[in-house]
N, C-alpha and C positions, 0 to 999 in steps of 0.2 A: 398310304403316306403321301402327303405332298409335296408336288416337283417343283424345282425352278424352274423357268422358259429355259435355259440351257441343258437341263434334263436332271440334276442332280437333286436328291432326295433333300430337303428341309432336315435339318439336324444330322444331315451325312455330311460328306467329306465335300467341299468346294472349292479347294484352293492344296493346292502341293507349294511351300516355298521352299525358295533356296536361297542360301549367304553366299555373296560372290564378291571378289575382291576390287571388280573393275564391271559394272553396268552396263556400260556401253557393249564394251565385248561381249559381255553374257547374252543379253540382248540378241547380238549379231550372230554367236553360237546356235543359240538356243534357236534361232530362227535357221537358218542353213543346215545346221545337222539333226534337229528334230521336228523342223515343219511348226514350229509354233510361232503367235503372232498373228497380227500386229499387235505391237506394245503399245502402253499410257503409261508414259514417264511424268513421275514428279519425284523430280531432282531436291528438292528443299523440304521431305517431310518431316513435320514435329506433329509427335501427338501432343494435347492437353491432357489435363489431370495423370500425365505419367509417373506409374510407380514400380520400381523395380526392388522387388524384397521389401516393400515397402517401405520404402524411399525417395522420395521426389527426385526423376529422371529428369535429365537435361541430353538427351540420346537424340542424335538427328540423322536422317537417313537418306538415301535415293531408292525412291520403289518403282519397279515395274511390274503392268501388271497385262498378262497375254492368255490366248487361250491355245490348248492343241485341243483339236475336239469339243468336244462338251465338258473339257474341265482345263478348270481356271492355272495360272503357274504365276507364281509373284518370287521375285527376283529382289534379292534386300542387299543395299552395301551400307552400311553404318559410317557416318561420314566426318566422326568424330572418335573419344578418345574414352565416352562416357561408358561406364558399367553397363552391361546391357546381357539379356540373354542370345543375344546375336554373338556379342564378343564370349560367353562363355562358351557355348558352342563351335566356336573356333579356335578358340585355345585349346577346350579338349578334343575336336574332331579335325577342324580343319574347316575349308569351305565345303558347302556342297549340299543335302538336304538337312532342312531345320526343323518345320513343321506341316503341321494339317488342319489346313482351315474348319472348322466345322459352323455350318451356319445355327442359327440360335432363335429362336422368332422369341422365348420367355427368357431373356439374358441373367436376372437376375436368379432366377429359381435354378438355372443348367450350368450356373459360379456357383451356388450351394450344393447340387447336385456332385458336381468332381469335387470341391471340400470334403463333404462329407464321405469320399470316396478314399480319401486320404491323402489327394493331389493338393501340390504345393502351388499356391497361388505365385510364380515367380514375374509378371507383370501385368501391366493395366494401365489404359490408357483411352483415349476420343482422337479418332481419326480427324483431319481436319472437317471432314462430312458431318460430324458429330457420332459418330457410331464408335459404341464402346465396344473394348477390345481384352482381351483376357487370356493370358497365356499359362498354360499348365504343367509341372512338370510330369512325364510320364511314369514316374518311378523307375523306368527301366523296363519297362511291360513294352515298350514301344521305341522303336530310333527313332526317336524325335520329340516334340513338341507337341500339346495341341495348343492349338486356339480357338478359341470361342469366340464367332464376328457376331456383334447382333445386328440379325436381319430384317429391316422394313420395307416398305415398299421404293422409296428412295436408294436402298441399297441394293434391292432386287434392281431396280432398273438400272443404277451402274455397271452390275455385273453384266446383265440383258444387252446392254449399248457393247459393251468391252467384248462380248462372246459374238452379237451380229456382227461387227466389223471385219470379223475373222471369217465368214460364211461364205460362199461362194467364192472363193479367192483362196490364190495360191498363197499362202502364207509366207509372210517378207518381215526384213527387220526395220519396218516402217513405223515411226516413233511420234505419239502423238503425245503433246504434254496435258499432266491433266491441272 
């Protein structure tokens, strides 16, 4: 199976997020009490072509994105008031874990693949990067979420950039926008 440069398996798990209520602090937590970090804050993100339940999404958010080790942790506050599986998820949980990144290198064949699995296509959308993005429900097999990122070589190298920065150093909640 093939690795990323930060060591995680191509079609495994890349990324842990969480729904947080206040960014900055998460941010500042997540670095002092779990060593993770440094963060790439983007404060202003919209996906395009977003659809939620398929539905044209108007959802905006602040993400950060850090690493502990060799794996990734993305920090999500939804910064509006729009339907979203972020806000469904914390109405029925609360804040705190939401999903599991999984990367994708055939995006469209690995969205039929959980279709056809009986997972509910609950969002979709293009990163501002243009990388399409695909969130699933778990049925309940799982707490949480998947998503499916699809992964090229432009995505690999952002993760690559985001995970060296963190290397050698003691990890701080030092905030770089992206």
């Amino acid at each position: 199976m093939m690795k990323l440069k930060f060591g995680q398996p191509v079609s495994g798990i890349v990324q842990f997020a969480y729904i947080v209520p206040d960014i900055h602090q998460a941010m500042e937590s997540y670095s002092s009490l779990l060593q993770a970090g440094p963060w790439f804050h983007a404060p202003n993100y919209e996906l395009s072509d977003a659809l939620y339940c398929g539905t044209p999404s108007t959802m905006t958010m602040s993400v950060a994105i850090g690493f502990a080790g060799h794996m990734s942790i993305e920090l999500i506050q939804q910064t509006n008031d729009a339907p979203s599986v972020y806000r469904d998820v914390q109405q029925r949980q609360g804040y705190g874990f939401h999903h599991w990144g999984l990367a994708t290198l055939d995006f469209d064949h690995d969205v039929q693949r959980y279709l056809a699995k009986g997972y509910e296509l609950k969002f979709s959308g293009r990163s501002p990067r243009g990388i399409r993005l695909a969130y699933f429900d778990s049925n309940g097999e799982l707490p949480g979420m998947i998503e499916l990122i699809e992964f090229s070589r432009p995505q690999e190298d952002f993760y690559n950039a985001i995970f060296e920065a963190g290397q050698g150093q003691e990890p701080k909640s030092t905030v770089h926008l992206l």
